[in-house]
Structure formats: structure tokens, C-alpha cells
N, C-alpha and C positions, 0 to 999 in steps of 0.2 A: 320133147320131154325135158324138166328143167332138172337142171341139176340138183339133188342135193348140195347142202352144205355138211360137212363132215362136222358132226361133235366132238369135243372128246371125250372119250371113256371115264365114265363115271365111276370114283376109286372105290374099289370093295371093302367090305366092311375088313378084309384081311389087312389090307395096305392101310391102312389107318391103327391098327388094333395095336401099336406101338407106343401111339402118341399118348391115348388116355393114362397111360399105365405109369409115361414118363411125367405128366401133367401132376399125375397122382402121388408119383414120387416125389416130384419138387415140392410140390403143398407140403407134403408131411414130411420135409427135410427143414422147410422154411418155420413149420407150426414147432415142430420138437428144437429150432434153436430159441423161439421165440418166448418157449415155454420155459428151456434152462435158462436162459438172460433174462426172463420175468421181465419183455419188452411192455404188455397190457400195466400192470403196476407201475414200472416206470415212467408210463406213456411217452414209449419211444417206438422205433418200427426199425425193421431189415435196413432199408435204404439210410434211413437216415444215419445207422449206427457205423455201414459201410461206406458214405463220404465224412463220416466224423472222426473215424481209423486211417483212411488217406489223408485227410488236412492234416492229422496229427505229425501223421509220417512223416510230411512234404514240409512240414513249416519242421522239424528237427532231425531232416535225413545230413543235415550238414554234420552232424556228428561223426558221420561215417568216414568224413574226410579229416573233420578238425582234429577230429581225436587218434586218430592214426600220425597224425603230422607234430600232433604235440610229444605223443611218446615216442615216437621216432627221432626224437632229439636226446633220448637218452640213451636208445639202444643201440642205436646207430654207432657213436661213439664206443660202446665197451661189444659191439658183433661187428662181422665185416661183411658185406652185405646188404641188400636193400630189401628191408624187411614192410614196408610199407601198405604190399598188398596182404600181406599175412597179419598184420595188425587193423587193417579193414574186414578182415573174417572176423576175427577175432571179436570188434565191436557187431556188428551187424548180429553173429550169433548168442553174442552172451544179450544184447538189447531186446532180439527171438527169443529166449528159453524165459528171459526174467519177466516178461511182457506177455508173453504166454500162462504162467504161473495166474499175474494179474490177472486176465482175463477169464483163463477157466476156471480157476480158484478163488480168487476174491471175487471177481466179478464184478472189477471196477471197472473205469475207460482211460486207466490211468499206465503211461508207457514209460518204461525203464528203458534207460542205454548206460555208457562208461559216465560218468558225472563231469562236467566241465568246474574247473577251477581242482578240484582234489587231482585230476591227472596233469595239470598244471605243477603241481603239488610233487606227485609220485616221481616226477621228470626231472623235474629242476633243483627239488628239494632234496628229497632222498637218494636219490641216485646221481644227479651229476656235482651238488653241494655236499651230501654227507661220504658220496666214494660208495654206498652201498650198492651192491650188485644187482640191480635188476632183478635177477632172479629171487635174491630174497623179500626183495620189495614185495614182489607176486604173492610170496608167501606170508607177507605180514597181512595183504592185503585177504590171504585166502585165510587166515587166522582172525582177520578181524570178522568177515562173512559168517563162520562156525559160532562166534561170539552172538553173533545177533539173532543165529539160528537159536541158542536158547535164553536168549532174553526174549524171543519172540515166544516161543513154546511156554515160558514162563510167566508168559502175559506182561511183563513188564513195559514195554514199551505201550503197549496202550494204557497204562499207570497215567505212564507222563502224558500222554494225548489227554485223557481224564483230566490231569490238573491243570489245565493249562485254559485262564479266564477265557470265558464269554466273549471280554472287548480284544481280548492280545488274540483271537481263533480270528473275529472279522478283519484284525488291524493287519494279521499274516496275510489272511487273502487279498487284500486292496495292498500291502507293501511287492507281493509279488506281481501282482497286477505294474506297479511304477517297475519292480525290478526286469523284466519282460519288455515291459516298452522301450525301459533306457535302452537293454539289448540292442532292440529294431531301432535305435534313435545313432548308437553307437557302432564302429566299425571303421575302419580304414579306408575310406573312399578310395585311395591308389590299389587294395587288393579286393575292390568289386564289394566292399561293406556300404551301409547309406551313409554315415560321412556327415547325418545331419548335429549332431553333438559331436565334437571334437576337442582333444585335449589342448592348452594354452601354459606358457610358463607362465605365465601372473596371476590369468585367476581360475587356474585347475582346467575346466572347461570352457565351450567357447561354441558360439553357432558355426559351423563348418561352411564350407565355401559353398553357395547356391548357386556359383558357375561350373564345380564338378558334375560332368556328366551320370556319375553313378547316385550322385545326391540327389539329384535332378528327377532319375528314375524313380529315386525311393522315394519321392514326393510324389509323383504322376503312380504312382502305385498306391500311394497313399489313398488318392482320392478316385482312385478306380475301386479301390478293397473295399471304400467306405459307399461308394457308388450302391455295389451291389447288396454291404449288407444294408443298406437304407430302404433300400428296393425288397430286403428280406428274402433272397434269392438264397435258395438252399443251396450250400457250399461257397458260402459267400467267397469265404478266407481261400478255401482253397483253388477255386477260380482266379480271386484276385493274385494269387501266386502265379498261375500258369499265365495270366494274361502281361503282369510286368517282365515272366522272365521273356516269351516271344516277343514284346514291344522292343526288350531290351537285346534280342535278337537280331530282328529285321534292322533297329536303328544301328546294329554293328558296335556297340557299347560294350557288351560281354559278347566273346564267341558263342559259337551255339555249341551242340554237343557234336563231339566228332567219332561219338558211337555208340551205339545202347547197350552192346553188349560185350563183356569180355571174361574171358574165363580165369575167373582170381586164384592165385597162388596157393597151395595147399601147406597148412600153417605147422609143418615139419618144426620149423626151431622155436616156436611160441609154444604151443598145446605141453601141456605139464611140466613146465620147467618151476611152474609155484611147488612140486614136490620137492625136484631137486633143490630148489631154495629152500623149505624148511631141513636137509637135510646140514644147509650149512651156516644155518642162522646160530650157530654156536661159535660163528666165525666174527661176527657184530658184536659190540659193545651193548653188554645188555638192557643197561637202561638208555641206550641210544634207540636201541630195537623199543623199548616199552613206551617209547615219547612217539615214536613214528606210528607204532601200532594206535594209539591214543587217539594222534590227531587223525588219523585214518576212521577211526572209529566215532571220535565228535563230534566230526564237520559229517558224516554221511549220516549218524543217526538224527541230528538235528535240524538237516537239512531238509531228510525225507519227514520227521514230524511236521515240519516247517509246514513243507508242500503240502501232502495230504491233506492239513489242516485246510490250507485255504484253497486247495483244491474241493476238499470235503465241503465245505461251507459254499460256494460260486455252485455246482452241484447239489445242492441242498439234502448231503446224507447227512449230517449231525442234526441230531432232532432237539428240539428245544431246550431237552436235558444237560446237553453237552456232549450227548451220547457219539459212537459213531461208530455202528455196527460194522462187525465183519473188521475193522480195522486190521487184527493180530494178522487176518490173511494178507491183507496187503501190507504189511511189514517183511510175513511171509516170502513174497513174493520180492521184496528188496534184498533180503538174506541170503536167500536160494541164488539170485543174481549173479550179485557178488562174488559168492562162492565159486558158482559158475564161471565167472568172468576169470577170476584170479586163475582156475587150470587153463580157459583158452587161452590168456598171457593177456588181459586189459587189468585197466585200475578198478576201482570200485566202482558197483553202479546203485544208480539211485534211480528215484521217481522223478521225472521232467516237468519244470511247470509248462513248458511247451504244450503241456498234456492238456491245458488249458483252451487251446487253442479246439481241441474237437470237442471240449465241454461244450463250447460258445456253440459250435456248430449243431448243438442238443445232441450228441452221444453222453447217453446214461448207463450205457448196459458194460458188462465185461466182453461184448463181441465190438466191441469199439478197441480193446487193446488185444483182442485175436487177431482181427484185421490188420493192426499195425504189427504185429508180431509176425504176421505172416508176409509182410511186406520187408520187413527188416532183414528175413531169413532167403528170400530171392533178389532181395537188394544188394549182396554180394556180386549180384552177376551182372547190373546194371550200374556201376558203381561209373561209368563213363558219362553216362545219361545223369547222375545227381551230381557231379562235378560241376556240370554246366549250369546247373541251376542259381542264380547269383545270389549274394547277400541283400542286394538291395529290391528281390524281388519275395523274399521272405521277412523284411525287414518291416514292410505296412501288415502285416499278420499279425505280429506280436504287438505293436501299437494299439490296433484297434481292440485286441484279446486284454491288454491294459487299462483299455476307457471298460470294456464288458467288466472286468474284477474290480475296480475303483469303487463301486455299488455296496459291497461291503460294508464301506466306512461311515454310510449313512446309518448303519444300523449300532454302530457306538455312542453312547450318552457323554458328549461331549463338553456338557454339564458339570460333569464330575472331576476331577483332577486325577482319582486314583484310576480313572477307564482313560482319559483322554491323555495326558501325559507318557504312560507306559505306551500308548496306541500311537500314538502322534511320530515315537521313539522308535517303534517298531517301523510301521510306513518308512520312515523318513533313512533310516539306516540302510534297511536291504538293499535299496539302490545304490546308494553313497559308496556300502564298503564294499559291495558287488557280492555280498552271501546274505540266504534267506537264515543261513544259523545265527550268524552276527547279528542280524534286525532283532530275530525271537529274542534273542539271548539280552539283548537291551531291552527288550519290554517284559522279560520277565525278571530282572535284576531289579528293575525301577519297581515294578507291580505292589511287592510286598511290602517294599519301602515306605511307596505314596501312603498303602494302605495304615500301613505303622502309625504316620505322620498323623494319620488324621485319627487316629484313636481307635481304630477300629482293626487290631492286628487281630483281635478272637475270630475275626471273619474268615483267618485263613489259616490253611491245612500246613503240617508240617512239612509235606513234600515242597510246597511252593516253594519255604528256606531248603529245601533240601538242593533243589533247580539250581537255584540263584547263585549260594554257594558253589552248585558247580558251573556255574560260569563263571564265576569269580574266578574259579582255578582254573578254568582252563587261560583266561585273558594273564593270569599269576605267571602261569608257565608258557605261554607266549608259542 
């Protein structure tokens, strides 16, 4: 008799009756976010908006570390203590709440953290050069926040987005496109930056040593980033991130990470001391306090018109009008930030052109800065794991997201002197002075002028003299 062969039992229809149900649920989790990010109109998709919110992350999770280190230079001094992990919540969460706002309420792909250069500012300037207390710092900085909340509500700041030309909106995208690259070009080669631009006493800058090993990398990085996006491989950029920093791993160049996870400090002496500071801002010289509140408030609003701008434009939401819908939300969303940021205990934050970088990557929708919002908010606990990540392996990111926004500039009539002049001033600045407000702020100083020159001031609106003027005063009052 031969043996059977044993089958096996065939799953009844109960042992299955789970999976349709969950099949069915993910469909219409995936259809209901695709429907609120209006992915079919933007023609973009789940996947792609999900490696477009990691690239984002990954090419500016260094914040998490830089920006704890640079205000840690001021707190450190007037606290006793290492506050260091509490000012890495601190960013990570206010970067979550303001990046969040972005995403579900504007419904950009556009990601907020502390701003780099203004917490330079907050540290060095107001606190350890003017003597003022940290804490009231917080609070200038949580009074400038409230400021923007109703200039936002009062529509004004998309005013100024409105008047701000055709050529000076292309000339911001393609100047932040150079400003972005210089970034990834710039860095310290001895603390793991690319090292390939370096500064020089004679003539300011200078090509950097091609025998440093971490310049080295951020070349071979280079042309690995450039590899994949030539090849058009989805997540180009953020591939070519992961692949320079293991390269620079195995070669023993930068350490690797010596652990993914740690439980960060819970931010007892940061979290609402911007109260306590406005409680003693009566203790400040007041119009010392009104110059700080200012420049807090000049360099962050004209930074974020800056960005948006030529973030808006590389993304092509400004419609030929000049238009750019939904703007006041993502103003919104920089205001709310801020405000946020100054009670966890950071500086002010802004919109990243970093954010750039998951444009390239085609994120259009606002689940492109959920994504990163959500990554910023559990990146508190992995803060070991982004330490390791080097400069010179997010340094060919920004380059290549540079050559992507340079495209811009083609769309200026360079013909003209009153487009090409202010545009030329603009590009050429943002890098140079290392701010996207400085660039704007010279091409829209020169704009009304050229147009003066040439007889044709009727062409322009009072508010453009109204801009100008204020940049005259802010450069007056220094």
C-alpha cells in the first residue's frame, strides 16, 4: 500500500477573515491621506512623499546637534550644568510642532527647525556680548513669535510676498540654490565638514586640501549622489547620504555610531523660562531690548519670505500671477514655531532651504513635512545614531539640490538691466554674506532704483519704496 503524502490543511475561510479587512483598512488609510494632501492634483504618491520627508530629515538632522552646541555656549556659561541634552529636545520638538503645523495646515513639504545664523546671533550676540540673561533672550524671542502671529492673521506678510518682482522670486530660488551648495562646499574638514572651500588670509577663500581625507569623501560622495540621481533612482539624495556615510565608516574616516538609542534628558531647566524672562525684561535697557527684538524679528521674517519664495517657485506653487496660494498658512506655521520654540528654551525658527532637498526628491504634498515632523519628534531618542552621520556625507546633498535650483535663473530676462542687475545682486549676495535676507534685501533695494533709472518708476507700487526703505534702516541701524 503506498503511502500517502500528508497535505496541509487548507486555511479556512475563518483563518484568513482578518487579512481582507486589514487589506481594506490600509487602502482607505492610504486613499483618505492621499485625498487630504491632494496627492492625484499634485501628481505625487504615498512613496514618494515618504522618501521625500526622510531626505529632508537626513540631509538637516544636523541641526539637532549644531544647534544645541551653539546655544550651549551661552547657557552653559550663566547655568551650572550640562544642558546640552535638554536643548537637543528642545530643537527636535519645537522643529515637530512647527513642521507639523506646515504639513497639516499649509500643506506644504516645507520643514521648520531653530534657524542657523539668528541662534548664532541669540548666543554670541545677545547673551554673552550684550550681558542679557538667556532667559529674557527667550522671551524676546517668544514676543517676536506673537508679533508674526498677527501680522500673519493680518495678512500682511503675504503683502510683501505679493510685491516682491517676478525676476528678484527666480533670482531668491537660484541665490539659495548657490547658498545651499556653498553650505555642502564649506566646513571644517578637521571636525568631519567637506573642507572643499576653505577660508584663506589673502584672498578670503581658497580650494581646500584634496589630501584631507574627509574632503576626499565629500568628493566620492559627490559623485556617488550624482551617480544615482543621473540614473534617476528614487531617493537619490538620500541614498547617496547613507552610502557616503557607511563608505566613510568602513574606511575608519568618521567613527560609526556607538548607539541608536538613548534616553534624552527631560528639559526641567529650559521648558518655560521665556515666561520667566518676560517677567524680567523690565530689568533690560529698553531700547536695547527693542533693537534685539528687531533684529530677531528681520533676519527671521525675511529669511522665511526669502525661502518660501524660492522654495515656492523650484516647486512651482506661484502661478504666473505672482500668486502663491495658502502662503499666510505657511507663515502660520513659522509663527506658531517660534512661539513654540521660545517656551521649549530654542531661538527662533524658521523654514530650511534644506527643505529643498525633498522638493528635488518630487515631495509636493504637506505629508512630506508630516513625515519629517514625525521623524524630528522620535529623533530625540536616536540622537547617537545622527551624531554619527558626518558632514561630508550630507555635504554632496546640498551641492547637487544647488545645480536642481540654479534652473530658476534661466527664467530671468537678462536683457533688461532693471531684472538682471537687482537678480544678479541678489544670486550673488546670499552666498557671499551667508543670509537669504541680505541677498533679497539687495535686490530689492537696487529693483526700484534700476527701475527709477530708466524712467519708468510709474511701474512700481508704493510698497516696493516702502521694502527698500526698510532695508535701508535696518543696514542704517546695523
Amino acid at each position: 500500500m503506498t503511502q500517502e503524502t500528508e497535505k496541509p490543511p487548507i486555511p479556512s475561510s475563518e483563518d484568513n477573515a482578518i487579512a481582507p479587512e486589514e487589506e481594506t483598512a490600509t487602502r482607505e488609510n492610504t486613499n483618505a491621506i492621499a485625498q487630504y494632501f491632494n496627492f492625484a492634483e499634485l501628481n505625487t504618491n504615498l512613496r514618494t512623499e515618504i522618501i521625500a520627508g526622510i531626505t529632508t530629515f537626513v540631509t538637516m538632522a544636523y541641526i539637532l546637534v549644531v544647534n544645541p552646541g551653539i546655544l550651549s555656549n551661552a547657557i552653559f556659561l550663566q547655568e551650572s550644568g550640562d544642558l546640552f541634552g535638554e536643548l537637543a529636545i528642545a530643537t527636535g520638538l519645537s522643529a515637530a510642532i512647527a513642521t507639523l503645523v506646515m504639513g497639516l495646515y499649509a500643506k506644504y513639504p516645507f520643514v521648520l527647525a531653530p534657524g542657523m545664523g539668528i541662534n548664532a546671533y541669540f548666543a554670541f550676540s545677545v547673551v554673552l556680548t550684550l550681558g542679557i540673561d538667556w532667559r529674557i533672550a527667550l522671551a524676546a524671542v517668544f514676543i517676536e513669535g506673537i508679533i508674526f502671529i498677527i501680522l500673519t492673521v493680518t495678512n500682511l506678510r503675504a503683502l510683501i510676498v505679493a510685491l516682491i518682482p517676478e525676476c528678484i522670486k527666480h533670482a531668491t530660488a537660484a541665490g539659495i540654490g548657490l547658498f545651499i551648495a556653498y553650505i555642502g562646499l564649506s566646513g571644517n574638514p578637521e571636525t568631519g565638514g567637506a573642507g572643499l572651500i576653505v577660508t584663506h588670509p589673502v584672498t578670503t577663500t581658497s580650494l581646500g586640501d584634496l589630501s584631507n581625507p574627509n574632503t576626499l569623501m565629500a568628493i566620492a560622495g559627490l559623485f556617488i549622489t550624482a551617480a544615482f540621481v543621473a540614473r534617476r533612482i528614487k531617493g537619490a539624495l538620500l541614498w547617496g547620504i547613507l552610502a557616503t556615510a557607511v563608505l566613510g565608516w568602513i574606511l575608519q574616516i568618521s567613527p560609526p555610531p556607538q548607539g541608536l538609542v538613548a534616553v534624552p534628558s527631560v528639559p526641567v531647566h529650559l521648558f518655560g523660562q521665556a515666561f520667566v524672562g518676560l517677567g524680567e525684561v523690565l530689568k533690560v535697557n529698553f531700547w536695547q531690548l527693542i533693537s534685539v527684538i528687531f533684529v530677531f524679528f528681520f533676519v527671521d521674517m525675511f529669511d522665511t519670505i526669502g525661502t518660501l519664495t524660492g522654495l515656492g517657485m523650484k516647486a512651482g506653487y506661484i502661478n504666473e500671477k505672482g500668486e502663491f496660494p495658502n502662503v499666510n498658512r505657511a507663515f502660520m506655521a513659522d509663527a506658531v514655531g517660534t512661539t513654540a520654540g521660545a517656551v521649549l528654551g530654542t531661538s527662533t525658527v524658521t523654514t530650511y532651504i534644506e527643505s529643498a532637498s525633498g522638493v528635488s526628491e518630487g515631495g509636493r504634498s504637506g505629508f512630506t513635512a508630516v513625515v519629517a515632523a514625525v521623524l524630528f519628534a522620535f529623533s530625540i531618542l536616536f540622537i547617537p545614531f545622527l551624531q554619527s552621520i558626518p558632514a561630508f556625507a550630507t555635504a554632496p546633498a546640498l551641492i547637487i539640490v544647488g545645480v536642481l535650483m540654479m534652473g530658476s535663473a534661466a527664467r530671468i530676462r537678462w536683457d533688461d538691466p532693471a531684472e538682471s542687475i537687482p537678480s544678479f545682486l541678489t544670486i550673488l549676495i546670499m552666498p557671499l554674506s551667508f543670509s537669504i535676507a541680505e541677498g533679497l534685501a539687495a535686490g530689492l533695494i537696487a529693483y526700484p532704483l534700476i527701475k527709477t533709472f530708466q524712467g519708468k518708476s510709474h511701474e512700481l507700487k508704493i510698497g516696493m519704496w516702502v521694502l527698500a526703505a526698510l532695508f535701508i534702516l535696518k543696514f542704517a541701524i546695523g
